[in-house]
N, C-alpha and C positions, 0 to 999 in steps of 0.2 A: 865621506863626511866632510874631508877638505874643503871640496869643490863647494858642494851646497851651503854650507855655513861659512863664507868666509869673510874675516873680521876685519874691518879698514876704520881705525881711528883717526880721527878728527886731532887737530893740533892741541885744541880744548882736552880734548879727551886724552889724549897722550899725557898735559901735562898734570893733569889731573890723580892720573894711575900714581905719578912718579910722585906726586906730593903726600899720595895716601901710602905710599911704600919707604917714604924717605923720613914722616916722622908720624906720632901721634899714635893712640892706642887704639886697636882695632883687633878684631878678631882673627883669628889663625885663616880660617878659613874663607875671610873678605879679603884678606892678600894673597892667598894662594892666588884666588878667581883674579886677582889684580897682576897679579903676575902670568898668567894663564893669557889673559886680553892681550896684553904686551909681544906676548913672544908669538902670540898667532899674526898679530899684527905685520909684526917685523918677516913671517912671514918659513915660523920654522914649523915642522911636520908634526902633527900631534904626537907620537911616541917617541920624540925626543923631547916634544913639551913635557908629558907623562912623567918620563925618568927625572929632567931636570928639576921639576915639580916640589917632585914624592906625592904624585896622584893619580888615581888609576884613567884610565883611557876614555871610561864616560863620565868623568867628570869633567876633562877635557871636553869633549862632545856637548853635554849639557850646557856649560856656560858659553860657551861659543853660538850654541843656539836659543838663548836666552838673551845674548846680547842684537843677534839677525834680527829676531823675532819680537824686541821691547827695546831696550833703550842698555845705559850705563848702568845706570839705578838699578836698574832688573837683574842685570847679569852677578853683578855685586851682591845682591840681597840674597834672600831664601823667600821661598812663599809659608806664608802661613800654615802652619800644619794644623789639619783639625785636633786630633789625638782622640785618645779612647773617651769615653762615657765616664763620669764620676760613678765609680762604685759605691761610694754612699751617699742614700738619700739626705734630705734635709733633716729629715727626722733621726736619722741615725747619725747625722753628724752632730746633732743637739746633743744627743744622748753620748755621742763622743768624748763633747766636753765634758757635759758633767759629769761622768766618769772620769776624767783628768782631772778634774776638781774635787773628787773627794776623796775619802780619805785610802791608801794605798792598802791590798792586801795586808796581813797577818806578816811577819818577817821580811815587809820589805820597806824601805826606806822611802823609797818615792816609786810613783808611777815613771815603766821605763815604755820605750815603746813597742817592744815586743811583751810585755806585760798588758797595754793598751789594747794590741790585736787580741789578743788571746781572749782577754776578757769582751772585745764586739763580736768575738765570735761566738761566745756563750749567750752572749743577751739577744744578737740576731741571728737573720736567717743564713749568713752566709757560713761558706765552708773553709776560707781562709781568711786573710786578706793579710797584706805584707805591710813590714814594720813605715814602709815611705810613705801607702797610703797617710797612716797615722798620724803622718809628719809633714804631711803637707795640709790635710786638714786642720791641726795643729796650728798650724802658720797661719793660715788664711783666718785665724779668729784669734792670732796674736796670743796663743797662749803657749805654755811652755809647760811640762809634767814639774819642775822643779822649783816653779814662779809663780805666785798667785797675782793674778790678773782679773779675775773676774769672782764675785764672789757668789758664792753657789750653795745649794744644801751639803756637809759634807759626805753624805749617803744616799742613793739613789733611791726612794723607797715608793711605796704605791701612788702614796697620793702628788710624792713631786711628778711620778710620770705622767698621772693622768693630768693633774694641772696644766704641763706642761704640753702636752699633745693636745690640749681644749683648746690653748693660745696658738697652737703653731696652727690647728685647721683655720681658726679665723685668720691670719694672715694670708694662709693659701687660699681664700675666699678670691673669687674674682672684683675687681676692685667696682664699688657703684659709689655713683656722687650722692645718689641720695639718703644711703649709707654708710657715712664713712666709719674709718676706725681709728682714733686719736687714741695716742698713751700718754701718759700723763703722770706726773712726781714730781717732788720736791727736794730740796738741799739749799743747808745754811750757807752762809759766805761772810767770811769775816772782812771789813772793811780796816784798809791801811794805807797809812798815808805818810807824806813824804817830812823827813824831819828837816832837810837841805835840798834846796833851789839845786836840781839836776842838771847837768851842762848838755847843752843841746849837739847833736851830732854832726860833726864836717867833713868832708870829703876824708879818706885816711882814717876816721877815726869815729867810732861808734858812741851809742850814746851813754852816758857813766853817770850812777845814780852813789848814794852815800847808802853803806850797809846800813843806817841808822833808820828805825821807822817808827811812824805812832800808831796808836791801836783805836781807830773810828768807829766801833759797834761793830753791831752785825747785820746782815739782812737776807732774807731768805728769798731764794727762787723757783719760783713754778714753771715748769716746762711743759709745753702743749708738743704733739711730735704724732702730725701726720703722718700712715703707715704706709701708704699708698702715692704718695705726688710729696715735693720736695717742699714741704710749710713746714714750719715751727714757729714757737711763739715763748716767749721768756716773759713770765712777769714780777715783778721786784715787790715784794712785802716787808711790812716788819715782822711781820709774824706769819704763823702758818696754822691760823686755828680753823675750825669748823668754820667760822663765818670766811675767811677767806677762801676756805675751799670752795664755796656755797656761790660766791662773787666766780671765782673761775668756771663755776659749772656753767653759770648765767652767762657769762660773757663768750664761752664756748656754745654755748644755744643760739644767742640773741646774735653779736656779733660776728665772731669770724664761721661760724655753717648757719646762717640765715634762711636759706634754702634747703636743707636738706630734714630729709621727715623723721631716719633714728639713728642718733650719733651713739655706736659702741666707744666704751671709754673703756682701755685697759688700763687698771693702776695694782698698787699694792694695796695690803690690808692693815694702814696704818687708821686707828681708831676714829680720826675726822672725816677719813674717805665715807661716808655713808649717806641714806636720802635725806635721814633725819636732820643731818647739818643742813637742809635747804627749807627744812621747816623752823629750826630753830631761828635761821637768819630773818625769812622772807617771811609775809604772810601765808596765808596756809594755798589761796588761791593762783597768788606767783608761784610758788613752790611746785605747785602739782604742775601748772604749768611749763616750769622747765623740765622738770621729769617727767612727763610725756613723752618728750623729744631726746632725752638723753638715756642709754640704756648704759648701764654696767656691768657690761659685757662679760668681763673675763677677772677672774682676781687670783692673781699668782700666790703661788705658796709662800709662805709668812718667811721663810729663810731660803727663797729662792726669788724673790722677785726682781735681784738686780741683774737685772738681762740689757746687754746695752741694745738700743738703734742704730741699726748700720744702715743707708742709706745703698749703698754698692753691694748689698746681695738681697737676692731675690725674695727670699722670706724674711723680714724686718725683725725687730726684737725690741721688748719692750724697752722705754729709757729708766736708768738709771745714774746714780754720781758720778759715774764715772766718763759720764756727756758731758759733764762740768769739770770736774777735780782736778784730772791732769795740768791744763792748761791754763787754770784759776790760777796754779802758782804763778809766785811773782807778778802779779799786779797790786797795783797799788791807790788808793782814792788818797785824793789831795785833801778833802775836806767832807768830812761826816755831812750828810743833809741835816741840817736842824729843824724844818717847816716840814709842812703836810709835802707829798708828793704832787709832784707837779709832771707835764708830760716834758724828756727830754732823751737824750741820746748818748749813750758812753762811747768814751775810745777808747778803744781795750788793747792793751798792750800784754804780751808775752813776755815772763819772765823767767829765769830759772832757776833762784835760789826760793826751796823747798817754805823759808818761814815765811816770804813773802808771799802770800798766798789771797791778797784780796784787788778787785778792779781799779783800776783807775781813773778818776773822773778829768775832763780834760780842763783847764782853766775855763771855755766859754761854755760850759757848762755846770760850774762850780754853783751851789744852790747857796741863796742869805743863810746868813746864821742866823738861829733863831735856838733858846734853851727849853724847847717844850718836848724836845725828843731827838733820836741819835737814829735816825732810817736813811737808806738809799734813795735820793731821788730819782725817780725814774720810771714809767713804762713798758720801756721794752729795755733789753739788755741786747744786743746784736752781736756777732763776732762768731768766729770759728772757736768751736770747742773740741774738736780733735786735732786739730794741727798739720794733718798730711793732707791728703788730697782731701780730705773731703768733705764736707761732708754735706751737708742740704745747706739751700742758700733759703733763708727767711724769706717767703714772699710781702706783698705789699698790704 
């Protein structure tokens, strides 16, 4: 093993090892390997590398062949492990949650996680499954047995399942441009504004606003949320009646899917979602016209429909408030629009104190005042609505 693998550092590489051993946080086992380079180097026999270590004889061998064989980087690292298969499907992991989300057996407090298994093993087909699965599934959709996070029917019953397996096959559909599948809702947002001139931020020192705020109206948001390719689209109302809806349905025809021949829309079953708002709005002959092209697809159970879109897993879900609401906190608009809307652009800033809770409009964008009405100006609304990685960038 000596012979064949043997290790000869570079000056670079020598002081490198010594830099990643002498300070900084790192893992047990990237210093072993770092210590391991070193002393082959210098030229000592792997079973006293081994003892001196505290590591067995092929791991000595390994890294030492890892380094012949690839580089620093390589010997250092680990290669990707594939790991097992997810034991549960998409569908069993939907069903996971909502299960976490409603309401806990008879005598017991909360859902626990070996409470969790027990009960996937009664509703599927499998024959165990261990409390970690539960709890990594769990994670990966940010919920917690003891936290409400997502707001769900509190009981799993016929019709949420079937509801909910009609929306899950059409996302497992394979995706066509000439069908796409948009989801689509709404949520209010309260407009607030600044009572004090906020001191702008300098090197050392961040930016500082006055707890003091005014209360600029309100204005409601439509959200379009392709399920397939990374669009979205925010649009800003006063209101959210039938005839608005009826305007979103049109501008999701005409505008942004132009091309395509039957748009499924998945929404909730709130009383304006219907055809008839596009009669009531439009003539009766534009009317039939957009619904031609628009099909409504899927309508979620009346206390299940708030399913968020996640962009980063494979099966999407529909949008709900909670696309908006987190990250709505703490903004703030400088000045209610007064006029009809105009087309413009917000700067949306992140805040974190819970009552501050509405957008920010930035000064070069600040609309005339006018006393005929208290609305958002605006178009599109842009910005990140979850905060971590991720989530779809708005196309153009």
């Amino acid at each position: 093993m000596n012979v064949r693998y043997r290790v000869t550092l570079t000056q670079y590489e020598r002081e490198e090892l010594g830099a990643l051993l002498s300070g900084g946080k790192h893992s047990a086992r990237k210093l072993k390997r770092a210590q391991i380079l070193l002393a082959a180097d210098a030229g000592i026999a792997d079973e006293e590398i081994a003892d001196t270590v505290g590591v067995g004889g092929s791991t000595v061998y390994r890294t030492k062949k890892r380094f012949v064989g690839g580089n620093l980087e390589r010997a250092l690292s680990e290669d990707p492990r594939p790991g097992a298969e997810r034991k549960l499907s998409v569908k069993e992991e939907a069903l996971l949650v909502a299960t976490a989300c409603s309401t806990p057996p008879a005598g017991c407090a909360r859902w626990t996680l070996d409470l969790l298994a027990g009960e996937m093993v009664k509703l599927t087909d499998h024959d165990e499954l261990s409390r970690e699965t539960v709890r990594r599934r769990l994670l990966d959709n940010d919920l917690k047995p003891w936290r409400r996070k997502m707001w769900c029917i509190p009981q799993v019953d016929a019709e949420y399942v079937a509801r909910m397996e009609d929306v899950l096959d059409l996302y497992a559909e394979e995706p066509d441009p000439q069908r796409p599948v948009v989801c689509f809702d709404e949520t209010p947002t309260q407009l607030i504004g600044e009572v004090r001139q906020p001191i702008a931020p300098e090197p050392g020192q961040i930016e500082r606003y006055d707890y003091e705020y005014q209360r600029n109206g309100t204005a409601n948001l439509f959200v379009f949320l392709d399920a397939n390719r990374p669009w979205r689209k925010v649009k800003v109302t006063e209101r959210r009646t039938a005839q608005d809806f009826a305007v979103c349905m049109r501008e999701l025809a005409e505008i942004h899917y132009p091309e395509a021949e039957r748009i499924r829309v998945v929404l909730d079953n709130l009383f304006t979602h219907t055809p008839a708002a596009l009669y009531e709005t439009f003539p009766a002959e534009e009317a039939r016209r957009v619904l031609r092209r628009i099909e409504f697809a899927r309508q979620l159970a009346q206390h299940g429909r708030d399913r968020n879109q996640r962009a980063d897993q494979p099966v999407p879900r529909p949008p709900h408030r909670k696309l908006l609401t987190p990250d709505r906190r703490g903004r703030r608009l400088g000045e209610a629009a007064q006029s009809r809307p105009r087309l413009c652009q917000l700067a949306v800033h992140n805040r974190k104190s819970p009552r501050q809770n509405g957008p920010r409009l930035s000064e070069a964008h600040k609309p005339k005042a006018s006393p005929t009405s208290q609305i958002l100006c605006a178009e599109e609304l842009v910005g990140r609505f979850h905060g971590s990685n991720h989530m779809l960038a708005k196309s153009d």
